[in-house]
C-alpha positions as CSV (number, residue, x, y, z in Angstrom):
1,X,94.5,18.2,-12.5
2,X,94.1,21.9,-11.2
3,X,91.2,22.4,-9.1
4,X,90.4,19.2,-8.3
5,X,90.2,18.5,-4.3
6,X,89.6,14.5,-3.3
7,X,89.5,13.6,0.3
8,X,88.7,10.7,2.5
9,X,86.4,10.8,5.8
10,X,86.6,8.4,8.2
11,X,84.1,7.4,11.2
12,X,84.3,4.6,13.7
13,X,81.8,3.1,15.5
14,X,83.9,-0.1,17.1
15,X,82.6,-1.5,20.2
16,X,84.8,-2.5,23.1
17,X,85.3,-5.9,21.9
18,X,85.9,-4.7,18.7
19,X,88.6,-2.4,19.9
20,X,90.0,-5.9,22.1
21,X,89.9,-3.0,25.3
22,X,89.6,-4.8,29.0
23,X,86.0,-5.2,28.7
24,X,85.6,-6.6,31.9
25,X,86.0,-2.8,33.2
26,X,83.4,-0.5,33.8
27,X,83.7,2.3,31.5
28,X,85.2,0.3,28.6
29,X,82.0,1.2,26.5
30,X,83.0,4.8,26.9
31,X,87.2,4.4,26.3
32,X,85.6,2.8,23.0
33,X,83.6,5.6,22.4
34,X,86.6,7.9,22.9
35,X,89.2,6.0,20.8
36,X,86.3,6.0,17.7
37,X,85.9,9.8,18.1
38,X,89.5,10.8,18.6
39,X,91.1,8.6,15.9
40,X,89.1,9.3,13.7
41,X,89.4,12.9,14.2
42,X,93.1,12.6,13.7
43,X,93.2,10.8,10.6
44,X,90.6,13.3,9.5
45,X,92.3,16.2,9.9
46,X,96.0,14.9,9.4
47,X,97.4,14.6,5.9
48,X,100.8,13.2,7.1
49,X,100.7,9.7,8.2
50,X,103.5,9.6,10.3
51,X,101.9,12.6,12.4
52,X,98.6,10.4,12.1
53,X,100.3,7.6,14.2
54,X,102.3,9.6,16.4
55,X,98.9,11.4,17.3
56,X,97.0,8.1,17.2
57,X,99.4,6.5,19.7
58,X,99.0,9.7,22.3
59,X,95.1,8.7,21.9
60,X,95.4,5.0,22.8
61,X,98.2,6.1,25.5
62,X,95.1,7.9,27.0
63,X,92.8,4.9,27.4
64,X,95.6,3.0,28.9
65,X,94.0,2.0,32.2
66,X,91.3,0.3,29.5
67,X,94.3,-2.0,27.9
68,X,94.4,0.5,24.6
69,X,97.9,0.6,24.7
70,X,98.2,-3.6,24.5
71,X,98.8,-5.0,21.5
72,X,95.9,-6.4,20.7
73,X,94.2,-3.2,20.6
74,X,97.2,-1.4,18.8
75,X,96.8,-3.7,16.4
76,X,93.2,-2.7,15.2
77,X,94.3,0.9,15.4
78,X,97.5,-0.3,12.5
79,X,94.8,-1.9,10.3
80,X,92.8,1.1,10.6
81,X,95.9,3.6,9.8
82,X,96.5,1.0,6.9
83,X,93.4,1.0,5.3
84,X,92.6,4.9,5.7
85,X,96.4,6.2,4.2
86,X,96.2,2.9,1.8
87,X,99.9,1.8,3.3
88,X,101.5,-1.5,4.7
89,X,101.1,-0.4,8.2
90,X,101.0,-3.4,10.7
């Protein structure tokens, strides 16, 4: 249909624990807070999901030290990626 725009916005507010970061670590509550804000200005502003995860994984590569690149963690971040582009992601 001509004219028509539809778009999805997306905003996190997981915790630490949600995220599964080291949460034994000072700071954790802040690399949560950064993950939330960063992903979800990537999937924001990214149409292509394969750029989306790419860019996602540079994000959680940066909270490393907080355990965002573990599984566990990288594991939310696929559910998120599945639910936001709809896709079997995990």
């Amino acid at each position: 249909m001509k004219n028509v725009t539809i778009s999805k916005h997306i905003r996190l507010d997981l915790t630490a624990e949600d995220w599964d970061l080291y949460t034994n670590m000072k700071g954790s509550s802040i690399a949560a807070g950064f993950l939330n804000l960063n992903v979800a200005q990537v999937l924001n502003t990214t149409e292509d999901f394969r750029e989306a995860v790419r860019a996602c994984d540079k994000v959680m590569d940066r909270m490393s030290q907080y355990g965002a690149s573990d599984t566990e963690p990288m594991h939310v971040l696929s559910k998120i990626i599945s639910k936001f582009y709809e896709v079997e992601y995990v």
